[in-house]
C-alpha positions, -999 to +999 in steps of 0.1 A: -256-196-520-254-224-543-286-243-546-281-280-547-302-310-556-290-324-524-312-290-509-341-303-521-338-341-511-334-335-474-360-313-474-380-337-494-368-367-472-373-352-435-408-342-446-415-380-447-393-394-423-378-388-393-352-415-391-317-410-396-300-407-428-262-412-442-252-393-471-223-404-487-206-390-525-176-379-539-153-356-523-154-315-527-191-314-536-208-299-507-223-324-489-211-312-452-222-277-460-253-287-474-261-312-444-253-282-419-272-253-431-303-280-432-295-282-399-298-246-386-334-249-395-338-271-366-333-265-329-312-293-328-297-322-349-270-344-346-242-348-375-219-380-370-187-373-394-175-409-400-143-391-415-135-369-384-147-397-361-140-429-370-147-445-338-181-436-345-180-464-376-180-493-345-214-483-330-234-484-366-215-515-373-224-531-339-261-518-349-262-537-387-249-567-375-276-572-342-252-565-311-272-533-304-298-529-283-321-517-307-329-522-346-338-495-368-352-490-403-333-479-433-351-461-460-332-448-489-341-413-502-343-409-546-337-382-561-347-372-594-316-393-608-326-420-588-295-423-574-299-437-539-288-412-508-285-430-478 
């Protein structure tokens, strides 16, 4: 397998926080693979593909702008480039 710096940020990130996390990036580089075989390491996890699903797209953006029951926190994750993965 191809080790990615992606590998390393979830890892990285999910040792910190527990709160959800959207990963977005150019198409082709192995961002679905990487995001599910982080997941096997866990007994469970939920993966929301806003491509395969977009109906999914309403409930975050009923969340961001209030009409959701609840709030919650964004944190951005840095990599070594510093680019932001959210």
């Amino acid at each position: 397998m191809l080790q990615r710096k992606i590998d390393t940020c979830l890892q990285d990130y999910y040792k910190k926080s527990r709160n959800a996390l959207l990963i977005t990036g150019a198409r082709q580089i192995g961002k679905t693979y990487s995001i599910r075989k982080f997941g096997e390491s866990y007994k469970s996890f939920v993966e929301i593909n806003f491509v395969e699903m977009p109906e999914a797209a309403a409930v975050i953006k009923s969340a961001k702008n209030g009409t959701a029951s609840k709030k919650s926190r964004n944190d951005g994750l840095r990599c070594a480039n510093h680019q932001e993965l959210w």
